[in-house]
C-alpha positions as CSV (number, residue, x, y, z in Angstrom):
1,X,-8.5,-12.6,12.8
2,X,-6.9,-13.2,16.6
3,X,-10.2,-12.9,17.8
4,X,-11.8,-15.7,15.1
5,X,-9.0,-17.7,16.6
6,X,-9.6,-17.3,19.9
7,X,-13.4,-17.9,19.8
8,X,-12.1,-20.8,17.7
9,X,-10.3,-22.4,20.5
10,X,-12.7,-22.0,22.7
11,X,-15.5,-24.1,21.1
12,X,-12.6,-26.8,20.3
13,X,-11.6,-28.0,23.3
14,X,-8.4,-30.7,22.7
15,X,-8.7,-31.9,26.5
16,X,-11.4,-33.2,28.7
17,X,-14.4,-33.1,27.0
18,X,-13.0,-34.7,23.8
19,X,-10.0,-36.7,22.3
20,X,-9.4,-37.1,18.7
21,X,-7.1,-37.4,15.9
22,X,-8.7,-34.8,14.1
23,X,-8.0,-32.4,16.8
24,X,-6.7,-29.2,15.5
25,X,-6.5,-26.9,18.9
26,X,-2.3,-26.6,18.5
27,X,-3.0,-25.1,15.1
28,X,-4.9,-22.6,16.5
29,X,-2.0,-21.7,18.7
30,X,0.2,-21.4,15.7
31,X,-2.4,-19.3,13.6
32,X,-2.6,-16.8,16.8
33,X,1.0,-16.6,17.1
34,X,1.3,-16.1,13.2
35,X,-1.5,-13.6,13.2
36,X,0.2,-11.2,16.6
37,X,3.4,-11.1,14.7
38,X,2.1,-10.0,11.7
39,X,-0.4,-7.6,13.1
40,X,3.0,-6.3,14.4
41,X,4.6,-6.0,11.1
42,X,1.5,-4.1,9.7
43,X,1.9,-1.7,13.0
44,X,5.6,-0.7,11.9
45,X,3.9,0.5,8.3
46,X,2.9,4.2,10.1
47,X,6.4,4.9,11.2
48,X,8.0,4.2,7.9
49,X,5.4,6.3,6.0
50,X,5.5,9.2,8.3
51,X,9.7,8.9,7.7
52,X,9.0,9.2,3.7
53,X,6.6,11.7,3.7
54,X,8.2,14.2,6.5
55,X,12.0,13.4,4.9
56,X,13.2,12.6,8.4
57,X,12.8,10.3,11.6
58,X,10.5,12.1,14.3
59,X,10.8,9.7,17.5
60,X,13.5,9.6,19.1
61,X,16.3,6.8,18.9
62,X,14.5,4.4,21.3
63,X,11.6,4.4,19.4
64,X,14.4,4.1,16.5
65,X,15.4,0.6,18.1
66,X,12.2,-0.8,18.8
67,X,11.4,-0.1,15.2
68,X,14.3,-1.8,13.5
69,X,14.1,-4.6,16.3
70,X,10.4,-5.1,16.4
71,X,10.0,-5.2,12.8
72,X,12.7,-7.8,12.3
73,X,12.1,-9.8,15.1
74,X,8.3,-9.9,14.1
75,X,9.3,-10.6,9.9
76,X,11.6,-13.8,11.0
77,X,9.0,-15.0,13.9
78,X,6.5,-14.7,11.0
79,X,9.0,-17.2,8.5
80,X,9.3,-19.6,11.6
81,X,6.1,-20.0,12.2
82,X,5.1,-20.6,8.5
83,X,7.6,-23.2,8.1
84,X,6.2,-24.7,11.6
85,X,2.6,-24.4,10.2
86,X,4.0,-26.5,7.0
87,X,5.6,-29.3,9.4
88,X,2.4,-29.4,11.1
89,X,0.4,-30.1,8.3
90,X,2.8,-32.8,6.6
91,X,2.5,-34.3,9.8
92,X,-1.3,-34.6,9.8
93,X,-1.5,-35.4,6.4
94,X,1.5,-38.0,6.1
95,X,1.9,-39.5,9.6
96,X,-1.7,-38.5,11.3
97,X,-1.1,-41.5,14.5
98,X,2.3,-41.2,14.4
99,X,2.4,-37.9,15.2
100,X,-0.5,-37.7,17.3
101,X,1.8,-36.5,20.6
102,X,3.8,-34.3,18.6
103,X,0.7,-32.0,17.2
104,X,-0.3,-30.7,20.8
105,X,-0.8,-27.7,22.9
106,X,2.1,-28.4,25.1
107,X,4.3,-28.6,21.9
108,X,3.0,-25.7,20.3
109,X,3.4,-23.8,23.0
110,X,6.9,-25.0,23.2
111,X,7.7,-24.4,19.7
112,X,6.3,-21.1,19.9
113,X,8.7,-20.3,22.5
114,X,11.3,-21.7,20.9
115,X,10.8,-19.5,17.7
116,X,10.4,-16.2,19.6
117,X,13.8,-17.0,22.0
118,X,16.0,-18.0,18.4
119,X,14.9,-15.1,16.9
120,X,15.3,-12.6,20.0
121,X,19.3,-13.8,20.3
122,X,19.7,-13.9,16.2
123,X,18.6,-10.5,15.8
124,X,20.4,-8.5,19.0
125,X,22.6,-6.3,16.9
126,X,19.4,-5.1,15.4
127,X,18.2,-3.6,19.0
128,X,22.2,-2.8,20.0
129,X,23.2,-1.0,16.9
130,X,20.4,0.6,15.6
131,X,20.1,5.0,16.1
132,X,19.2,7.9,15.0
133,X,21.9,9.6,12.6
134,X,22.8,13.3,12.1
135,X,22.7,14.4,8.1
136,X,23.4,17.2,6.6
137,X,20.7,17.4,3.8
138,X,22.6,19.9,1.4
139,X,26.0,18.4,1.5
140,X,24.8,14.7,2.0
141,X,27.1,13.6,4.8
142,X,26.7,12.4,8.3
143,X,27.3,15.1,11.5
144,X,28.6,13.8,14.9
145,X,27.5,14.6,17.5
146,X,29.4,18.0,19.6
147,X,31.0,19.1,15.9
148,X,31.5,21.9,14.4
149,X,29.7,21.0,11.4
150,X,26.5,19.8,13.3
151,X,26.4,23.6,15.3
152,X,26.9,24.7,11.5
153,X,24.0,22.8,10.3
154,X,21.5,23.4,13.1
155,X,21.9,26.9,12.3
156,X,21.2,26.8,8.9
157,X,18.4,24.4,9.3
158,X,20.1,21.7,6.8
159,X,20.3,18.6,9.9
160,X,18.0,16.0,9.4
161,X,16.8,12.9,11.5
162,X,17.5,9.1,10.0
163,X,16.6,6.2,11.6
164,X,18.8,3.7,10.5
165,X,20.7,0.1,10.8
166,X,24.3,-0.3,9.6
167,X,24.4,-4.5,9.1
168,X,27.9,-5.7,8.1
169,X,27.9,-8.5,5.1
170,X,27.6,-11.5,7.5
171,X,24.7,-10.4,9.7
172,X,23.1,-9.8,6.2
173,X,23.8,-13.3,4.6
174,X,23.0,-15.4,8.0
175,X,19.6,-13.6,8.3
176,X,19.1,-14.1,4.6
177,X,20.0,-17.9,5.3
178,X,17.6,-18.3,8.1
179,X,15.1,-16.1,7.6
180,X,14.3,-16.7,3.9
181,X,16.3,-19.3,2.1
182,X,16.1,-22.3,4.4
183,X,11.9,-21.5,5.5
184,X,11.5,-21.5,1.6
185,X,13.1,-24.7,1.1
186,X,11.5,-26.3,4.2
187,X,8.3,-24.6,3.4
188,X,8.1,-26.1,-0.7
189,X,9.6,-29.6,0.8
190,X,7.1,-30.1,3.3
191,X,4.0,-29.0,1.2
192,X,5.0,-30.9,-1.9
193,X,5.2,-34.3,0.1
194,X,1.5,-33.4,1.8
195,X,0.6,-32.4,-2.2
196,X,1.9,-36.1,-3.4
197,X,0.1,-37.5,-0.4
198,X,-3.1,-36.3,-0.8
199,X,-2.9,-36.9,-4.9
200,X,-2.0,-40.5,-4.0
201,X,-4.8,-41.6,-1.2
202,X,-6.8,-40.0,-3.9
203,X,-5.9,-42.1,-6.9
204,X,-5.9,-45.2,-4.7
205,X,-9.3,-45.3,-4.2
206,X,-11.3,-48.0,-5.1
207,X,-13.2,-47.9,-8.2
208,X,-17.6,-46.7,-7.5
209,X,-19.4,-49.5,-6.2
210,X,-22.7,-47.2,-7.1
211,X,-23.4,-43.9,-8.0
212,X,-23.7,-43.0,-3.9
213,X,-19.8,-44.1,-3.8
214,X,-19.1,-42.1,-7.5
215,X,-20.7,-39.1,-6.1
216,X,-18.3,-39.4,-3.1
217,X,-15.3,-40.1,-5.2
218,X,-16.4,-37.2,-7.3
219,X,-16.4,-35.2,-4.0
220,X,-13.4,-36.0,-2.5
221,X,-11.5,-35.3,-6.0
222,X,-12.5,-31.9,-6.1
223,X,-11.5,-31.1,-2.6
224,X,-8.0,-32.7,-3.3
225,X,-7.8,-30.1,-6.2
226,X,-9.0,-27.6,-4.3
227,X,-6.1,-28.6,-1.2
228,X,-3.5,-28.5,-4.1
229,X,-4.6,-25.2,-5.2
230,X,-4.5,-23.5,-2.1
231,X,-1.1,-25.2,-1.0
232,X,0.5,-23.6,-4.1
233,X,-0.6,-20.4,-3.7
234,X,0.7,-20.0,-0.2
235,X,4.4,-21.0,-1.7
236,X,4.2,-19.2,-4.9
237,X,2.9,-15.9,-2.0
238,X,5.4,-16.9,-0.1
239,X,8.0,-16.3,-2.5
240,X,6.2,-13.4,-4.3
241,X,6.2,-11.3,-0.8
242,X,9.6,-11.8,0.5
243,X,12.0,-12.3,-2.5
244,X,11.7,-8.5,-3.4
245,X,13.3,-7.4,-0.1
246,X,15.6,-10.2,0.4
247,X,17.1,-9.5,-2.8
248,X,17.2,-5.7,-2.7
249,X,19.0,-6.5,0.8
250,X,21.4,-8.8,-0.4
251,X,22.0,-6.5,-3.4
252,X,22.2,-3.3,-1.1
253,X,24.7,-5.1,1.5
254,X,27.3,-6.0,-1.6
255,X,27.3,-2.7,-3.3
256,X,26.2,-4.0,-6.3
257,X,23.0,-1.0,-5.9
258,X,23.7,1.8,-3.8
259,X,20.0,3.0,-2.0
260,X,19.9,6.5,0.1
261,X,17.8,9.8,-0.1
262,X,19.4,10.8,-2.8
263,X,18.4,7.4,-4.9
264,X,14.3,8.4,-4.9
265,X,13.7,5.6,-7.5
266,X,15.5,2.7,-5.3
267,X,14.2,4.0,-2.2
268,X,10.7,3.5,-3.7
269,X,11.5,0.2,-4.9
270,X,12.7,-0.7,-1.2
271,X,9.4,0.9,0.2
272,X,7.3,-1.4,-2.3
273,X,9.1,-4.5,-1.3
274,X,8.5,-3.6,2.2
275,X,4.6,-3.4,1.2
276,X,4.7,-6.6,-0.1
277,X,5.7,-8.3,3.1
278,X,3.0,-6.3,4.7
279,X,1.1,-7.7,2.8
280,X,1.7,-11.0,3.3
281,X,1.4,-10.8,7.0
282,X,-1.9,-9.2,6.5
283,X,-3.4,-12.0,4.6
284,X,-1.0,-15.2,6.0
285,X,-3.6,-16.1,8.8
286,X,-6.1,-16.0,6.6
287,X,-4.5,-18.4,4.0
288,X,-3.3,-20.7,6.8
289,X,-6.5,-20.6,7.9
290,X,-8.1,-22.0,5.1
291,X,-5.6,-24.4,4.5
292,X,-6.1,-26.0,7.4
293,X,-9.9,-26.3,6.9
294,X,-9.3,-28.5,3.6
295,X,-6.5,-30.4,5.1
296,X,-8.7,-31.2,8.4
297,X,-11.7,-32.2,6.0
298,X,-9.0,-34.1,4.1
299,X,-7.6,-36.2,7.3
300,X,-11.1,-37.0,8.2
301,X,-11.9,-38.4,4.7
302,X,-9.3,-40.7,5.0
303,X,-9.7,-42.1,8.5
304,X,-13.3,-42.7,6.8
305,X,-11.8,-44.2,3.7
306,X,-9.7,-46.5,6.2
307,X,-12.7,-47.6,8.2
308,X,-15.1,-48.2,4.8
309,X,-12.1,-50.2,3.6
310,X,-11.9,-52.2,7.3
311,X,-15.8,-52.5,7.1
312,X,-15.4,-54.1,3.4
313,X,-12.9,-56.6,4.9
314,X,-15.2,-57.4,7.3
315,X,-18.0,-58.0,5.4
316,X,-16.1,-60.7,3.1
317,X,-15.1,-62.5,6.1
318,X,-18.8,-62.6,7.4
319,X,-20.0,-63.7,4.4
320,X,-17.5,-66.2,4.2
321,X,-18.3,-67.8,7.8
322,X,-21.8,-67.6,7.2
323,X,-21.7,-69.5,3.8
324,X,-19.5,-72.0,5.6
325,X,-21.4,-72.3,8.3
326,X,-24.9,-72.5,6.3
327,X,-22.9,-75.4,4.0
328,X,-22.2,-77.4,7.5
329,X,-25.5,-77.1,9.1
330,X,-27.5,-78.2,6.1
331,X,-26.9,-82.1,6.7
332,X,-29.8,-83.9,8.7
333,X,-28.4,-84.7,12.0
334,X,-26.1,-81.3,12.2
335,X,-25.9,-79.4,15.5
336,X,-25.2,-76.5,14.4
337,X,-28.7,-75.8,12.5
338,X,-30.0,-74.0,15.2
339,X,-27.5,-71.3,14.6
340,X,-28.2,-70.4,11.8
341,X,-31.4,-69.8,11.8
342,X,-33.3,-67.2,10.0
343,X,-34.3,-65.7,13.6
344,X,-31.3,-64.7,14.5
345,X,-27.7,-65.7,15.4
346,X,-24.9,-66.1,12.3
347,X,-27.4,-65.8,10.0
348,X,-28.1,-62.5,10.0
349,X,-24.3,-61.0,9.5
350,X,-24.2,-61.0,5.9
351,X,-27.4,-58.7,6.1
352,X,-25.9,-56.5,8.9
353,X,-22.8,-56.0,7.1
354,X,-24.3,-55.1,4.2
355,X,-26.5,-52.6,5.2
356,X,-23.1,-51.0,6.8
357,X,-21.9,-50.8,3.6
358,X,-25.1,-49.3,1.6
359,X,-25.7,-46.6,4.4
């Protein structure tokens, strides 16, 4: 997928051979940056399953804090830039010149920046508390280091190796906050008002002229469909991936479940939530990616829409003139005859703008 992307941005140049409206170059920035992070989150699934199936951490405890960080950093990077990606795309659905400075490289870039440097100072305690804890697998309880009972265990071959993070009850909620609850409600707002956007250029559509313009309204229906579709199943994902683990957390952190080795079934449970966000980075770029294809095609149908409806203008006010001046230059000493001759001049809009229209 990163390297789809990058070949993408390559044969869509945004500057100097080419300017448009329709230019969707900072996307591609986004979709990288959502597809790197995620690729990241997919890299952390080795460690964990080694960890499950060996009963014990094996790498050390700064490979221990570059797993807790990296994986966290990378999950709430990933929740950013989705709600980014949703912004972006109300923008060029809703406000396509409006925004037109706003949806660039240079503020992609910047966002991107900003996203990574948020998330890097929300999530320090992650890469300054987590470490590798001494436990006593028969009795269950945790050894310090230079103790008796830890000299006791080695020699009995009981210690085991956890990698672990000890979050208080705030750095649980604020994370929950930004990381899940407000991308959620940024992500549905934003897509519902491109949703009721789309839907209503849609329904205000003239009626067919002829079956050409039918068989284009026909068209442009089913794409509308299919934009709705897809942007529903990207929330309703959304929320399928991530509210397993946010709400084992949030149960975890308050003691209302209690979740350790000795709890096989909840660990499990944990394990398949963590899965399910795997799996939503794994297939995120290429949802996004899709997405963006419709909405693109979308955009463009309406700057067309705009112009047929510009070009119908036009050709009423041709037609007018033409009749008006045909009325005029009919009289037997007029000056004006000569310009509206069948030859050429005046006379020949109303054909011109009609054959706009037909083709």
């Amino acid at each position: 997928m990163i390297i789809n992307v990058l070949t993408s941005m390559r044969r869509n140049p945004s500057r100097g051979k080419r300017k448009s409206l329709s230019n969707t170059n900072h996307v591609f920035i986004y979709v990288l940056g959502l597809s790197i992070v995620d690729l990241v989150v997919i890299l952390h699934l080795p460690f964990l399953v080694v960890d499950l199936l060996k009963g014990q951490w094996l790498f050390g405890t700064a490979m221990c804090k570059l797993y807790w960080f990296g994986e966290s950093i990378s999950k709430l990077i990933s929740s950013f830039i989705m709600t980014v990606l949703s912004w972006d795309r109300y923008l060029a659905v809703c406000s396509p010149v409006k925004s037109i400075l706003i949806r660039s490289n240079f503020v992609a870039v910047i966002v991107m920046l900003t996203c990574s440097l948020l998330a890097v100072i929300l999530l320090l305690p992650v890469l300054i508390q987590a470490t590798v804890f001494k436990i006593d697998k028969i009795k269950m309880i945790p050894l310090m280091e230079n103790t008796e009972e830890l000299r006791e265990s080695n020699l009995l071959g009981t210690t085991m190796s956890k990698c672990m993070f000890d979050s208080d009850a705030m750095f649980t909620l604020y994370t929950f906050i930004v990381g899940f609850v407000l991308p959620a409600l940024f992500i549905t707002f934003f897509y519902s008002r491109v949703i009721y956007k789309v839907q209503k250029s849609s329904r205000n559509m003239r009626g067919p002229r002829n079956i050409f313009d039918k068989g284009r309204r026909d068209t442009s229906t089913h794409r509308v469909q299919q934009v709705t579709k897809r942007i529903i199943a990207v929330i309703l994902f959304y929320f399928f991936c991530w509210t397993p683990q946010w709400t084992l957390n949030i149960l975890s952190q308050f003691n209302l479940i209690h979740v350790s080795w000795m709890t096989p079934a909840l660990s499990s449970l944990f394990f398949i939530a963590h899965l399910l966000v795997c799996f939503n980075s794994a297939a995120n770029p290429v949802l996004y990616a899709l997405i963006n294809r419709e909405l693109r095609q979308q955009h463009v149908m309406a700057m067309q829409k705009k112009r047929q409806s510009f070009s119908h203008a036009t050709q009423g006010a041709l037609e007018f003139v033409a009749r008006h001046t045909h009325k005029s230059g009919t009289g037997p000493s007029s000056p004006r005859k000569a310009m509206v001759s069948p030859q050429g001049g005046l006379g020949q809009c109303p054909v011109h703008a009609h054959s706009i229209v037909v083709t």
